[in-house]
N, C-alpha and C positions, 0 to 999 in steps of 0.2 A: 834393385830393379824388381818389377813385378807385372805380371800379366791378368789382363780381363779379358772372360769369353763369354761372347754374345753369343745370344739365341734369339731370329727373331721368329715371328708368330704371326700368321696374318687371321686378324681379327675377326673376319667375316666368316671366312672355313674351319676359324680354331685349331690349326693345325700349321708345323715349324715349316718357315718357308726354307725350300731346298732347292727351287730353280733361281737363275741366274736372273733376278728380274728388280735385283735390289743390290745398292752399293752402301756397304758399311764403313765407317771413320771412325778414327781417335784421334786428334790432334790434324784432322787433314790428312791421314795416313791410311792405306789399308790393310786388312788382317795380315798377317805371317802367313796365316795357314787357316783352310777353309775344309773344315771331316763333310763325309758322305750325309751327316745326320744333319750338317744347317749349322754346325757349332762352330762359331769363327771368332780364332785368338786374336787375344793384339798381346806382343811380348815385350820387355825391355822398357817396361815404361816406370819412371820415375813416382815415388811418393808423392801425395797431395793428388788436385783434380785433374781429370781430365776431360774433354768436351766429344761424346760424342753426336755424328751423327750422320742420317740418313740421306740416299737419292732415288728415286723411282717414279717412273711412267707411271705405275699401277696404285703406287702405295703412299698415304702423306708421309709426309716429310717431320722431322721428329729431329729434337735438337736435345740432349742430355747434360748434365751435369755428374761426372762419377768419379768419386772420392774411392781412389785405390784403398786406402784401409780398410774403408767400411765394405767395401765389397770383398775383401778377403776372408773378414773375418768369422764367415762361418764355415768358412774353408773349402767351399768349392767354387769361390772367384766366378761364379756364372751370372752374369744378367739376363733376364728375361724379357723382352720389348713384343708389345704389341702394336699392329699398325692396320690403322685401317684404308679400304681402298677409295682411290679417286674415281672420278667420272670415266676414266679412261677403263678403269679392270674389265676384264669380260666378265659381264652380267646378261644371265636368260631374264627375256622379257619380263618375266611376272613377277622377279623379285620385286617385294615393296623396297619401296628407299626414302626415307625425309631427309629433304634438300630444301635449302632455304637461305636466306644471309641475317645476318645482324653484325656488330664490331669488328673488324681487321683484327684479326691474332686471336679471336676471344673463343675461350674453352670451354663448352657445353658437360654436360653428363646427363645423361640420357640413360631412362631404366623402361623396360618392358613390362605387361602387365598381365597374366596370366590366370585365368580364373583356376586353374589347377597347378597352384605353386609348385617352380622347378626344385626351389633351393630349399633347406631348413639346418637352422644352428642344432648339429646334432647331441651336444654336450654344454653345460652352462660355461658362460666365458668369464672368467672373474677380472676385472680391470689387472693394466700391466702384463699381463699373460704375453709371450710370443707366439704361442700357436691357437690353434681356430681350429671345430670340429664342423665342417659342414659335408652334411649330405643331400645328394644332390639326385633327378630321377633321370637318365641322361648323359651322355659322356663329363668325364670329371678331370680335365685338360685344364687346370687354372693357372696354371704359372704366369706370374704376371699379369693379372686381372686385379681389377679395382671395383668393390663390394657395399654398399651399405645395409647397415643395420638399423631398422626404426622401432621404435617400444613404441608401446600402447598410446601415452601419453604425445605422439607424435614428433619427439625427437629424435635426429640423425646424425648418425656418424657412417662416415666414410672409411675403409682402408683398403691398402693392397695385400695382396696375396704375394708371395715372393716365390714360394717352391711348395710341392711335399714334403712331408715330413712323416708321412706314415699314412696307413690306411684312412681315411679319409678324414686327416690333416693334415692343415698346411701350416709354414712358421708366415710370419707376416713381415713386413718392412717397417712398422712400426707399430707396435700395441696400443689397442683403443684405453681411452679414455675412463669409458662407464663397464660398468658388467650387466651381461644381459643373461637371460634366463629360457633355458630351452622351450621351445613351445609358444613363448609366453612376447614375441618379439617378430618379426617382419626379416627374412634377408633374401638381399637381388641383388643381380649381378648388375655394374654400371655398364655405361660405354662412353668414354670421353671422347667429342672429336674436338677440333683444332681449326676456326674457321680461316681460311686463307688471309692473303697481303688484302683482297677487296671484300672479304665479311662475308666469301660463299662457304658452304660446309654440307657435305654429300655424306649422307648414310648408309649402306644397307642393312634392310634389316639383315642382325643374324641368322643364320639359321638355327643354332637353335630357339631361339624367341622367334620362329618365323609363325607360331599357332598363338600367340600375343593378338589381347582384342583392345590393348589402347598401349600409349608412351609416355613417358612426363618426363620433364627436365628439371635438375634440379641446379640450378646456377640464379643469381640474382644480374638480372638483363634488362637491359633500360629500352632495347629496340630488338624484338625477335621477328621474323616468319617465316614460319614451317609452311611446307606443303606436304602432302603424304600420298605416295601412291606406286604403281608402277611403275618398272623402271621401263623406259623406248628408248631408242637410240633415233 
């Protein structure tokens, strides 16, 4: 038998949800036990996968795939999920938010554009590597964030971020591909959403990209539109 512990995270604020505004599952089941910090176990659970997943007024809904071994084996059994909020969350008027439909299920990723870049790989990455050097001007809360990297010659790779792992590194979920060269290379943080059953999908900006003077998406989409602006109720 062996246990997973969730940590979730809401997206917008970057910060571990710890009010009662979200229902966590394994198998249809919930946690054992819920700590002061937002950390909720599931114990007693069997070898191979298990499904989890989310409910909430505020926050989309999020559906997992989790391979007990693989989540053990760096020995602190913790997932990290991030989730972003629906139309419903409480938002002050002036947040910007893009909202818009295209395909039923279909998952965007969305990066921010900063003329005074937040992020920078602060060590060279050599292909294969589990860990990442980035630093960042800004709070440095990534657990569970999904990142790409673009070289000169304009190609991209994608990854997650899994945990810390020291002073401003983290180990990853799985090791890129290419190796890239400090200085010398492009990195931002993504933001995936998840467009509903009817092809809507609500953004806010985050806040920290809320000083962002454009967005781009990087998904291959046969039917988009955004709109961008204000949020009103």
């Amino acid at each position: 038998m062996g246990n997973i512990n969730v940590v979730a995270i809401d997206a917008y604020q970057n910060k571990v949800i710890t009010e009662k505004t979200l229902s966590l599952f394994v198998n249809g089941s919930e946690p054992a036990a819920v700590d002061g910090d937002g950390q909720q176990h599931f114990t007693g659970l069997k070898e191979g996968v298990h499904h989890l997943n989310t409910e909430s007024d505020i926050f989309g809904r999020l559906d997992l795939e989790l391979d007990l071994a693989e989540e053990a084996e760096d020995g602190s059994g913790i997932v990290y999920i991030r989730l972003q909020p629906t139309i419903r969350y409480p938002l002050n008027r002036d947040v910007q938010v893009l909202w818009g439909h295209t395909g039923p299920g279909q998952e965007l990723h969305f990066v921010f554009i900063n003329y005074k870049e937040r992020y920078m790989l602060g060590n060279d990455y050599l292909a294969g590597e589990n860990e990442i050097c980035i630093h960042s001007f800004g709070e440095a809360f990534f657990e569970g964030t999904l990142w790409l990297l673009q070289k000169s010659d304009g190609g991209i790779e994608e990854f997650w971020v899994e945990k810390a792992a020291g002073v401003n590194t983290y180990s990853l979920r799985l090791p890129l591909r290419s190796s890239y060269e400090k200085g010398r290379c492009l990195l931002r943080r993504v933001y995936p959403i998840v467009a509903d059953e009817s092809g809507h999908f609500f953004l806010p900006v985050p806040k920290e990209e809320k000083d962002s003077t454009e967005y781009r998406y990087y998904m291959p989409l046969d039917k988009l539109k955004i709109r961008a602006g204000a949020f009103g109720r």
